[in-house]
LOTI-797080 format. One line per field, with one value per residue: chain; x, z, y of N, C-alpha, C in turn. Coordinates in steps of 0.05 Angstrom, whole numbers, plus 5000, padded with zeros to 4 digits. Last residue first. Layout:
c [A|...]
n.px [X|...]
n.pz [Z|...]
n.py [Y|...]
ca.px [X|...]
ca.pz [Z|...]
ca.py [Y|...]
c.px [X|...]
c.pz [Z|...]
c.py [Y|...]
This chain:
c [A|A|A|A|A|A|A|A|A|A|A|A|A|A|A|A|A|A|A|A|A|A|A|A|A|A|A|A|A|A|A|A|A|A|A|A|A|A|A|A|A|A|A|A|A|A|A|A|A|A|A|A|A|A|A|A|A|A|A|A|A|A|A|A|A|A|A|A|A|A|A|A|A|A|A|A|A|A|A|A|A|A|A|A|A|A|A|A|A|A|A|A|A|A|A|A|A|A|A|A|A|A|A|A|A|A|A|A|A|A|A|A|A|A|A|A|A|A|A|A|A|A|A|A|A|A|A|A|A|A|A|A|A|A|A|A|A|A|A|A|A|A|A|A|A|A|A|A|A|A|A|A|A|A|A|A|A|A|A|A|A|A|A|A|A|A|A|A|A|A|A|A|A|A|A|A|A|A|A|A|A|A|A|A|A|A|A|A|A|A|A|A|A|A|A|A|A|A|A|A|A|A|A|A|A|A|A|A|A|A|A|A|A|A|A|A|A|A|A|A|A|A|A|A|A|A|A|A|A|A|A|A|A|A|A|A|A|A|A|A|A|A|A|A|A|A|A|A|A|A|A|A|A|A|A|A|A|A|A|A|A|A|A|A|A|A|A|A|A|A|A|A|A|A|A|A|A|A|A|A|A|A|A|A|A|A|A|A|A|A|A|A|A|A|A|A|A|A|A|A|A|A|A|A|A|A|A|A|A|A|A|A|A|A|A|A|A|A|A|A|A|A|A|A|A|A|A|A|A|A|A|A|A|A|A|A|A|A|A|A|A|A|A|A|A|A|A|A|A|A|A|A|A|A|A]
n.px [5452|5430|5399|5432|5452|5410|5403|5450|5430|5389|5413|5445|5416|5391|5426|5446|5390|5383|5400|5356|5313|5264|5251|5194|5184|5242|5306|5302|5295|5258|5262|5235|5241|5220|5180|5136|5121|5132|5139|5190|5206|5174|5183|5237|5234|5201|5235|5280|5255|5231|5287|5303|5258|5218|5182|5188|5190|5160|5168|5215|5230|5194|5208|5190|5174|5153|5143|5147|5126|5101|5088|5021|4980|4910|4873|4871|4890|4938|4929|4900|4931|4976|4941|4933|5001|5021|5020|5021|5076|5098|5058|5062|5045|4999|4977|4980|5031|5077|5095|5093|5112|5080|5080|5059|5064|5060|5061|5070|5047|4982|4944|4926|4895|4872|4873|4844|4793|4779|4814|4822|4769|4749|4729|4718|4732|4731|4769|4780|4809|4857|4866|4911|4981|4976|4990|5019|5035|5081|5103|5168|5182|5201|5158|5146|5112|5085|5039|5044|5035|4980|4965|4978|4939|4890|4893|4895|4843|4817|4820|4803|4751|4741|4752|4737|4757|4743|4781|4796|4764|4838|4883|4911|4937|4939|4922|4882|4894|4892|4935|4991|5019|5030|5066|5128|5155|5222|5263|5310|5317|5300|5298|5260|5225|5230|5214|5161|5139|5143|5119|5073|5048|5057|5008|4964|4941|4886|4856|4813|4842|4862|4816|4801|4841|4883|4914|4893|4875|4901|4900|4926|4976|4962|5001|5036|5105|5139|5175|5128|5098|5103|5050|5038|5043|5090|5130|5185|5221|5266|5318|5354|5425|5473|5506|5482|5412|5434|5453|5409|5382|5390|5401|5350|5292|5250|5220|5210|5179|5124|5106|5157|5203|5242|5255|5292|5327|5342|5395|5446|5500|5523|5531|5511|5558|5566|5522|5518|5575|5553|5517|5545|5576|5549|5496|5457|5418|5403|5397|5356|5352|5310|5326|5327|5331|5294|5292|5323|5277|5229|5179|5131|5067|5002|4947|4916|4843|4794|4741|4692|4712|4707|4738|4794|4767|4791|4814|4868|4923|4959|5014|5078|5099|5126|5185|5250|5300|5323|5398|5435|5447|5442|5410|5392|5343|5324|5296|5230|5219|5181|5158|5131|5094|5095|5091|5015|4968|4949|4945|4925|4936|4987|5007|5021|5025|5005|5017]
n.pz [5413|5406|5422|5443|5397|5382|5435|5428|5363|5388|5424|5397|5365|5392|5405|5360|5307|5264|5261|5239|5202|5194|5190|5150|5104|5097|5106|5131|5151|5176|5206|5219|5271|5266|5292|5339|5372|5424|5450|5478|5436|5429|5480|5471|5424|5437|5478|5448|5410|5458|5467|5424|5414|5473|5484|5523|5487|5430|5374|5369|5309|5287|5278|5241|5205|5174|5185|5236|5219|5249|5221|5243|5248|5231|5229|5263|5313|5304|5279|5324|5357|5323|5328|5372|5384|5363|5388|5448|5440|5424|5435|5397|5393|5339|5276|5267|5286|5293|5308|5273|5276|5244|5215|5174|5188|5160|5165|5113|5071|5052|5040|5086|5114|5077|5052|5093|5086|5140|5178|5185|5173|5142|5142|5129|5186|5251|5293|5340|5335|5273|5238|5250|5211|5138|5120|5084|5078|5035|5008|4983|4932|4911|4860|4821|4771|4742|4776|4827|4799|4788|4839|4855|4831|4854|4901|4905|4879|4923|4967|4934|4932|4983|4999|4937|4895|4871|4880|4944|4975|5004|4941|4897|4893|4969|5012|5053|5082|5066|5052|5056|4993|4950|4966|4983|4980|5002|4968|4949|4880|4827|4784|4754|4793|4773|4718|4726|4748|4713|4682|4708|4711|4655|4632|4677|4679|4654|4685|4716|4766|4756|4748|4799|4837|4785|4751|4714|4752|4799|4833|4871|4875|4813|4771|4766|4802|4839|4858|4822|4850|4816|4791|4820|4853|4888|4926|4961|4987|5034|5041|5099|5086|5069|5025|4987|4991|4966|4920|4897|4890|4861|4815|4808|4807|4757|4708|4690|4730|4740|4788|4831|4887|4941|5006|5067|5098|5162|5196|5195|5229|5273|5294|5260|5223|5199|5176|5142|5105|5077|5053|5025|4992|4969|4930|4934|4966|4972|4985|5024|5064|5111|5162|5220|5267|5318|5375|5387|5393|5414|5468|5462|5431|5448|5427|5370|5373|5325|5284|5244|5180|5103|5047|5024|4951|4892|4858|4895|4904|4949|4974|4995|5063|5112|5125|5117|5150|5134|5115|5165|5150|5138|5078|5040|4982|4918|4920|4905|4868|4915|4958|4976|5018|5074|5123|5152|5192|5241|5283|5238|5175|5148|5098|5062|5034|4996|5000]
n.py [4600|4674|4710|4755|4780|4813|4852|4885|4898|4928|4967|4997|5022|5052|5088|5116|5110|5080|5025|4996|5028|5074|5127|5130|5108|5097|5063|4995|4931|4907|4839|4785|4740|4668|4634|4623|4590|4611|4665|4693|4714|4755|4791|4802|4832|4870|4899|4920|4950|4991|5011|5039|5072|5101|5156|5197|5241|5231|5200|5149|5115|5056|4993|4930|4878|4823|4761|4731|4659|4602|4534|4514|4474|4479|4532|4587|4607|4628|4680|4706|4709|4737|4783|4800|4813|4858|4907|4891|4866|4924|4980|5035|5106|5133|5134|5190|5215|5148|5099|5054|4987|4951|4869|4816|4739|4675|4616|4559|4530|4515|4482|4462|4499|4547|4607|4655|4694|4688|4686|4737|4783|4843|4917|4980|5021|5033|5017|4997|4956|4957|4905|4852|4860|4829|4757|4702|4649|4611|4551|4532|4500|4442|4427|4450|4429|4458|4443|4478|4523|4518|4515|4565|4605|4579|4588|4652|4648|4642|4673|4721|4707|4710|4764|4808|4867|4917|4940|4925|4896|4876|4872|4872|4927|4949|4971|4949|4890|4830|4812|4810|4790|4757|4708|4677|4624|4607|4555|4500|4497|4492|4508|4486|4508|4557|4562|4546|4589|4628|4610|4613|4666|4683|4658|4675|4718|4716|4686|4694|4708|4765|4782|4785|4808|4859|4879|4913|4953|4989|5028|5021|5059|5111|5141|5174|5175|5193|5135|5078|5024|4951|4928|4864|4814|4799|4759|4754|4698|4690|4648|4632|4626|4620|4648|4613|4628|4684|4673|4648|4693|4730|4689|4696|4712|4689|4739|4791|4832|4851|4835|4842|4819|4820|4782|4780|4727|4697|4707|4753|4745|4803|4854|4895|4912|4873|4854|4900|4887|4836|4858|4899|4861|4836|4844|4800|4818|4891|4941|4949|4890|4848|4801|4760|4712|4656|4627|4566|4508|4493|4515|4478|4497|4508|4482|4508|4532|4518|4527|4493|4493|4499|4468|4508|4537|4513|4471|4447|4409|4364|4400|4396|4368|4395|4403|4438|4451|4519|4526|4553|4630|4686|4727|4781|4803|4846|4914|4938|5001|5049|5055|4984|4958|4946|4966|4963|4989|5004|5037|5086|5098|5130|5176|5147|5089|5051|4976]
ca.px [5443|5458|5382|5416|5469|5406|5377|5445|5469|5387|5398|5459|5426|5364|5418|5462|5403|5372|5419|5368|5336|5267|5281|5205|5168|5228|5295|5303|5321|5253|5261|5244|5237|5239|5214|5150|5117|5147|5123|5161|5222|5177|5157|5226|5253|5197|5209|5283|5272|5209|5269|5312|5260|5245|5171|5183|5219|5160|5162|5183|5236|5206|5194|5210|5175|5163|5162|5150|5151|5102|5104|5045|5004|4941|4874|4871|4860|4943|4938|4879|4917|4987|4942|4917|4984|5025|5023|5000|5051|5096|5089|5050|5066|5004|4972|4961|5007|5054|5087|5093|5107|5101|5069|5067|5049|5065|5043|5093|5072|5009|4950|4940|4919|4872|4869|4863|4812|4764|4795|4843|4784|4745|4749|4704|4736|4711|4768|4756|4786|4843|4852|4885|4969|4971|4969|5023|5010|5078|5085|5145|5173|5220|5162|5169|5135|5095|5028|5044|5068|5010|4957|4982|4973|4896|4894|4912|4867|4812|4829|4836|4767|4733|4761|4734|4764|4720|4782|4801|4757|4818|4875|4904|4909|4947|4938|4877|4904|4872|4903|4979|5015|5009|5047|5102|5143|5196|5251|5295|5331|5303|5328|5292|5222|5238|5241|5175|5138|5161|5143|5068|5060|5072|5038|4975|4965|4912|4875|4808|4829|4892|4840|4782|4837|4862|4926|4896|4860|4919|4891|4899|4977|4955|4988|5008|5077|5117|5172|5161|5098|5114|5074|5028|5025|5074|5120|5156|5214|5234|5303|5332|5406|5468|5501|5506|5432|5422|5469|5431|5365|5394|5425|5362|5321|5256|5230|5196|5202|5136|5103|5135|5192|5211|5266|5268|5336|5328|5389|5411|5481|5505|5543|5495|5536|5584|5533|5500|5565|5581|5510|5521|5596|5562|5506|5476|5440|5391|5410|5348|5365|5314|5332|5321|5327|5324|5283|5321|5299|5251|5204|5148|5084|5026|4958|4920|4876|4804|4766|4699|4700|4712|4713|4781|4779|4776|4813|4842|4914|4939|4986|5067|5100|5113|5166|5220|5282|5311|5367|5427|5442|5470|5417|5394|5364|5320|5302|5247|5209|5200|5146|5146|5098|5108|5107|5047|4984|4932|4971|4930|4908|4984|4997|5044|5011|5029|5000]
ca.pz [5442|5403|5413|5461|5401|5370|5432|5447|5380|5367|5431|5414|5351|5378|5426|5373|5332|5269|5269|5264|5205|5202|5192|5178|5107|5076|5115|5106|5149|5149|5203|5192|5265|5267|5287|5329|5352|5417|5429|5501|5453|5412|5472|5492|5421|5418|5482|5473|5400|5441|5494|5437|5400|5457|5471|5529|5501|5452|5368|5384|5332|5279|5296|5249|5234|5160|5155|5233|5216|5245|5240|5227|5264|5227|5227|5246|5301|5315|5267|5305|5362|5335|5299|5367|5397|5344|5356|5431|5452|5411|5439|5405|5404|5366|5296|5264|5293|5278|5320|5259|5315|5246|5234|5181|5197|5168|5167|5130|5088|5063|5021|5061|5125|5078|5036|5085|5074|5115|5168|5184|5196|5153|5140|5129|5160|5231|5269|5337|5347|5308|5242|5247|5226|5157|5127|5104|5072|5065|5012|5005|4936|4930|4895|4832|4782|4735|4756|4828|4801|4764|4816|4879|4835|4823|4898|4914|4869|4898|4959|4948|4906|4959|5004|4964|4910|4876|4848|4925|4973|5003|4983|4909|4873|4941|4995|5026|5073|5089|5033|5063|5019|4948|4950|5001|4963|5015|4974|4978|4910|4849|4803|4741|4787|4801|4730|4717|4773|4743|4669|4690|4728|4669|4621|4678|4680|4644|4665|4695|4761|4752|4723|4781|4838|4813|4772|4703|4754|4768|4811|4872|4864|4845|4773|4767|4790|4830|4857|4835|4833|4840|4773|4813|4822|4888|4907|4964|4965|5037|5022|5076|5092|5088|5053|4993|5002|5001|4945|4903|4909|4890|4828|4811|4813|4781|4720|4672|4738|4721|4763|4827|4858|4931|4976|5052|5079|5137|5184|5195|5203|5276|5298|5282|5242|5219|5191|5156|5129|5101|5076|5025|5016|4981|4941|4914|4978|4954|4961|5004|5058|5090|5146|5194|5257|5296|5361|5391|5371|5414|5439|5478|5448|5434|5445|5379|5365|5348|5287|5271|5193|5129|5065|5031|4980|4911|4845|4883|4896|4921|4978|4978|5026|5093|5132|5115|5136|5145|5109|5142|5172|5138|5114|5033|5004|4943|4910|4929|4879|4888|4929|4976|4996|5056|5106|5154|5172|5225|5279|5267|5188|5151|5127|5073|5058|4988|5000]
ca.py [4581|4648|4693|4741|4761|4785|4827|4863|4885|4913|4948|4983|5003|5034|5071|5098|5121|5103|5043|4991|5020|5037|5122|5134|5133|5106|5087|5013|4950|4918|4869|4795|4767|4685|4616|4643|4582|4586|4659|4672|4690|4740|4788|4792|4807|4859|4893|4905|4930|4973|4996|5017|5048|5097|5144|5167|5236|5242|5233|5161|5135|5088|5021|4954|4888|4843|4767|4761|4672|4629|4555|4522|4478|4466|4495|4577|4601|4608|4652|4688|4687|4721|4773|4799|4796|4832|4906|4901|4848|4899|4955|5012|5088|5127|5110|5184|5220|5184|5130|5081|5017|4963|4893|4846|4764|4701|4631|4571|4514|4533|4502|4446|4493|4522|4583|4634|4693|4695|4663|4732|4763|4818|4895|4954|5008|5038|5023|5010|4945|4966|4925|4860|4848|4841|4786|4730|4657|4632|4576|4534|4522|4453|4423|4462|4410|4458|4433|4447|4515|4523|4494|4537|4603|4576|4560|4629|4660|4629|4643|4711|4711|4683|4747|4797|4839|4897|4933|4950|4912|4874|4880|4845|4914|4943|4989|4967|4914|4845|4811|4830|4794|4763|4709|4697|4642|4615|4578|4519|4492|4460|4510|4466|4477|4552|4566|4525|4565|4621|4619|4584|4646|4694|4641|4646|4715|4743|4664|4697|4683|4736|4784|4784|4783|4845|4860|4885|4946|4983|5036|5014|5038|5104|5115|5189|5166|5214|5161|5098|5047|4974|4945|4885|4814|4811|4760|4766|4716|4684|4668|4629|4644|4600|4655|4617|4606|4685|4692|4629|4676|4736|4705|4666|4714|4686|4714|4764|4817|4862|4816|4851|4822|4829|4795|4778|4745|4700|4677|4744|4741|4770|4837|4885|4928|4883|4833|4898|4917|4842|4844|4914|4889|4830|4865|4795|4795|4858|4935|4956|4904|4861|4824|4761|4743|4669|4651|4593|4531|4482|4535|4498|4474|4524|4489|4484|4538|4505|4537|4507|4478|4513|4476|4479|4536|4523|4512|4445|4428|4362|4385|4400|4368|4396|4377|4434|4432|4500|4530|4534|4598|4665|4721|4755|4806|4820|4894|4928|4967|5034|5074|5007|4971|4937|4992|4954|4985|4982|5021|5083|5099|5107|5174|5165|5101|5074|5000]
c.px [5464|5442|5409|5403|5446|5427|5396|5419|5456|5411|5391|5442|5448|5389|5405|5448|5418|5382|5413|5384|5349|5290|5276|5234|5178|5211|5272|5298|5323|5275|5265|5253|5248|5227|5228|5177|5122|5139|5136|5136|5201|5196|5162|5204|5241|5218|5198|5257|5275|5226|5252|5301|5273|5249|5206|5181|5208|5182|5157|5191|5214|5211|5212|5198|5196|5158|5160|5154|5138|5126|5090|5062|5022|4961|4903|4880|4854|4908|4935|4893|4900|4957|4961|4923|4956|5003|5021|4990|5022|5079|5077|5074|5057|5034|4993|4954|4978|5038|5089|5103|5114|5098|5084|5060|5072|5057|5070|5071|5080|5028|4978|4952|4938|4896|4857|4850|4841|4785|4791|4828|4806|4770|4734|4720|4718|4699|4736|4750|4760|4819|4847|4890|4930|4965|4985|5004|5017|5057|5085|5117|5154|5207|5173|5149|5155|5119|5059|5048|5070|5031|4988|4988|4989|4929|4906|4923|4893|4833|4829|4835|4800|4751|4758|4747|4746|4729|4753|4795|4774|4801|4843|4886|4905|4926|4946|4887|4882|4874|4895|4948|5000|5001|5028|5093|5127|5187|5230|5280|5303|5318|5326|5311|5247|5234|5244|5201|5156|5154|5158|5101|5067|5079|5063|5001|4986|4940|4889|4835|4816|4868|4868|4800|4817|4861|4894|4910|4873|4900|4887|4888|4952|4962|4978|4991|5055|5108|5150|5154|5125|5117|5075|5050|5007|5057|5092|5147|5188|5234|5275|5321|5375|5442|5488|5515|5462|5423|5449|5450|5382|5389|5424|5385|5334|5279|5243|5207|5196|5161|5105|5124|5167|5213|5242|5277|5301|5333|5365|5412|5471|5507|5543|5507|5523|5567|5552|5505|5552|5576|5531|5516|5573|5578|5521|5496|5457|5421|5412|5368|5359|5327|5320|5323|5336|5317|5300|5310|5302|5279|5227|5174|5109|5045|4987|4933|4879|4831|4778|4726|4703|4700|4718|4757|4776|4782|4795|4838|4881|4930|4979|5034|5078|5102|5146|5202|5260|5296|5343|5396|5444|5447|5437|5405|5365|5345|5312|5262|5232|5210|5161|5148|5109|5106|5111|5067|5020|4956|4966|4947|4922|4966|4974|5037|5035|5020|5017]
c.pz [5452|5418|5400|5452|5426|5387|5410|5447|5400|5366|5422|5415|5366|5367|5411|5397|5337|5295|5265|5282|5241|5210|5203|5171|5130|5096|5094|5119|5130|5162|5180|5207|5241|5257|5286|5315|5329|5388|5418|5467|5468|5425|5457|5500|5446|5415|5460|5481|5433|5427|5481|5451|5415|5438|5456|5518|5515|5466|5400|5378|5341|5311|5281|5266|5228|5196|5162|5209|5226|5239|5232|5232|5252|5241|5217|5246|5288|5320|5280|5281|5340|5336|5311|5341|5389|5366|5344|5404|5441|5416|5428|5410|5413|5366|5319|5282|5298|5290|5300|5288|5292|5269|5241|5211|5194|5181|5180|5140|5120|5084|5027|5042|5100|5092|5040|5075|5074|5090|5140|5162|5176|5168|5146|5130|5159|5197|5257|5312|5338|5312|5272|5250|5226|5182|5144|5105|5093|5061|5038|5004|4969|4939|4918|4859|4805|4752|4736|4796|4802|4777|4791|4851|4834|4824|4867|4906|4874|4884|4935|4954|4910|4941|4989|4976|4933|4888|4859|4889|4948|4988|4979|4934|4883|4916|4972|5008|5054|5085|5048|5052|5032|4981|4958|4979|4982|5000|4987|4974|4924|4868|4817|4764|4782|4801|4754|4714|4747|4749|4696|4685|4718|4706|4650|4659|4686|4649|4657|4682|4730|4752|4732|4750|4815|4817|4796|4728|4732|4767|4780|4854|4866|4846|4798|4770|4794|4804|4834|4832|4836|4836|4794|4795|4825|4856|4898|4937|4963|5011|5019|5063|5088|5101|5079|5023|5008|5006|4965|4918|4924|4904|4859|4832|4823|4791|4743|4692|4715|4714|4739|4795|4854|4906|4967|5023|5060|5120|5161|5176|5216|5245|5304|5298|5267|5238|5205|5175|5147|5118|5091|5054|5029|5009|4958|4923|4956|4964|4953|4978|5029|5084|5115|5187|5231|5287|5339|5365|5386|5404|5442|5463|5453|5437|5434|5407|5391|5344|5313|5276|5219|5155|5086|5041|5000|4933|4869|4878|4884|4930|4952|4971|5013|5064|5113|5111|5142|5128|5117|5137|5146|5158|5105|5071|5017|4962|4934|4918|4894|4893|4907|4949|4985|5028|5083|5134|5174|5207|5266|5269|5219|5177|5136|5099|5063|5014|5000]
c.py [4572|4624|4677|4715|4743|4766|4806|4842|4859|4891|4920|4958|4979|5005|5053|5069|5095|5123|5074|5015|5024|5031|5085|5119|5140|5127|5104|5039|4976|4943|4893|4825|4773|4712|4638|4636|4601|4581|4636|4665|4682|4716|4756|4782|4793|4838|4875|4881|4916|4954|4983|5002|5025|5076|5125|5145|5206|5231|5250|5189|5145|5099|5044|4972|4918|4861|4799|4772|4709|4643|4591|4530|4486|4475|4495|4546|4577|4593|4633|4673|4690|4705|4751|4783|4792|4805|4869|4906|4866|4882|4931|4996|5060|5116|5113|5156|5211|5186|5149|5100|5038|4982|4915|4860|4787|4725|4655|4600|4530|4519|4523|4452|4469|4512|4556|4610|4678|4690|4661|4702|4744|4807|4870|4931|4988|5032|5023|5034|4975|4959|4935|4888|4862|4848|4804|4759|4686|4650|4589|4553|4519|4488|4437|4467|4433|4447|4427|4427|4485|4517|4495|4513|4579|4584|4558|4601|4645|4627|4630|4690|4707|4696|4713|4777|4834|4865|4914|4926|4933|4896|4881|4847|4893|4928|4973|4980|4922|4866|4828|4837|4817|4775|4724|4710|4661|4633|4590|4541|4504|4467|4491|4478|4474|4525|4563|4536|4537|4598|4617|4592|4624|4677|4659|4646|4696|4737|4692|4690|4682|4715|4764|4776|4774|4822|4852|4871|4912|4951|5016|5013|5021|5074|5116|5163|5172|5192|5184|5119|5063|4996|4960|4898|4847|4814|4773|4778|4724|4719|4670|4650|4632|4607|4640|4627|4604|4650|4683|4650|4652|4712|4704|4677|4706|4709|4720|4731|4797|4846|4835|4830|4824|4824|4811|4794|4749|4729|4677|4717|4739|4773|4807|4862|4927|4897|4847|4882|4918|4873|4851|4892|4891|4849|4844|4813|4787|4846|4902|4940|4918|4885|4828|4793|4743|4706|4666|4616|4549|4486|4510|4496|4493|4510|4499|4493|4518|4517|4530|4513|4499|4498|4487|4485|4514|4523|4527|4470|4429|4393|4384|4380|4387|4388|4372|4412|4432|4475|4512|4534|4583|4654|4693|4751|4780|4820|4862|4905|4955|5005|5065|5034|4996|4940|4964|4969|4975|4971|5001|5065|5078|5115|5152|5176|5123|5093|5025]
């Protein structure tokens, strides 16, 4: 979404005014359990919602990055790994479906690195700087026009270049349904939630179809709507696929302090969207794919202390595998090292998460 003044602490920063290129982390890359489900052009049926019990953290809590200049940039990680004095073990990317294909490059740098590459795949044209386009606007990307077949050879082109790479990847497809800032979000172009699953599944089908197993899916919203928002929105429910349909559950969330949405801590920014993944059917992991705070606009208001608060939060969350952080300076200074203190902190929380 292109929020320059982002509606309370609803919104997350993941659309950016230009397009984001990919990035990359150091671990090994996790094994994934999962296989790959039969695919159907529909959603599964919906039954009563039971969250399972939470079991108790058998990993330590990993961290993750996105860097504007992408994990091919070598100097660009090595800096960031000095900086904070850890690899990040995930590495988030972006491509838009302007992209005619994978990226291979960034994608074999961020294994090289020992990283996972959780690639965010978006089916829009990322707007840039002073475009007259709105990005809402761009009506051949809806959910109405990718189920209607417009853009099946263009998926059908990736999912059979990510088939012959045949390595590891985390697809995040299409994020943030719940949102209003992009042609896939809710409500904008006449989308509804049926139609995002729908969509989904039809994605699901082509790649399945085109043999590229080794693709995880990562189903990622937004976190919820304030309680006393006024928008028209729906539930988290509404709109997932299917516990068969996804490998891996995500969640956005960001501490704006603006004006407009306040100073939020974390347990408050992510705990409501925490239980209604965990709502949801199946036992997934959870990843943080996308996190940052901006500097408080009042003398109480400190990042460091909320980066403190947010690693401490997320360690008692056993089904939490790992914090993305959106390492960038756009609509607010994101970046770790916004200040000395924000960046001390950042230092002392990851090394905390060694075992």
């Amino acid at each position: 979404m292109m929020r320059d003044q982002p509606p309370r602490q609803t919104m997350s920063t993941g659309a950016l005014p230009t397009r984001r290129s990919l990035h990359v982390s150091r671990r090994s890359v996790l094994t994934w359990a999962a296989a790959l489900s039969v695919l159907t052009a529909c959603a599964e049926p919906k039954s009563p919602s039971t969250t399972l019990p939470v079991q108790p953290r058998t990993r330590p809590l990993e961290h993750g990055v996105y860097l504007t200049e992408g994990p091919a940039d070598e100097a660009a990680l090595r800096a960031y790994e000095d900086l904070i004095g850890s690899s990040p073990q995930w590495i988030l990317l972006f491509c838009d479906w302007t992209i005619a294909a994978p990226p291979l490059l960034e994608l074999d740098a961020t294994l090289a690195a020992g990283a996972v590459p959780v690639l965010t795949w978006e089916p829009w044209h990322a707007p840039h700087p002073g475009s007259p386009v709105a990005a809402t606007d761009q009506s051949q990307f809806s959910l109405a026009r990718i189920l209607a077949g417009d853009h099946d050879n263009h998926i059908r082109t990736w999912g059979e270049a990510l088939a012959s790479w045949n390595r590891d990847v985390v697809l995040r497809f299409a994020h943030e349904m719940n949102g209003n800032w992009y042609p896939w979000g809710f409500g904008v172009q006449g989308n509804t939630p049926r139609q995002y699953v729908r969509a989904w599944h039809h994605v699901r089908s082509i790649f399945a179809a085109a043999g590229a197993s080794s693709v995880r899916w990562c189903w990622a919203p937004n976190i919820p709507w304030a309680p006393d928002d006024t928008s028209d929105h729906a539930s988290f429910e509404d709109f997932f696929p299917g516990p068969g349909a996804v490998d891996l559950l995500g969640i956005d969330g960001y501490n704006w302090a603006s004006t407009n949405s306040g100073w939020t801590a974390p347990e408050e920014l992510f705990g409501a969207g925490l239980k209604e993944l965990r709502d949801l059917r199946g036992a997934h992991p959870i990843v943080v794919t996308e996190t940052a705070s901006s500097e408080g606009l009042e003398p109480w208001q400190s990042k460091a202390e909320w980066i403190r608060q947010l690693f401490d939060y997320l360690v008692n969350q056993p089904d939490v595998e790992s914090a993305i952080w959106f390492h960038t300076d756009k609509e607010h200074n994101w970046q770790v090292d916004s200040s000395q203190e924000a960046l001390a902190a950042y230092r002392e929380a990851v090394a905390s998460l060694r075992p």
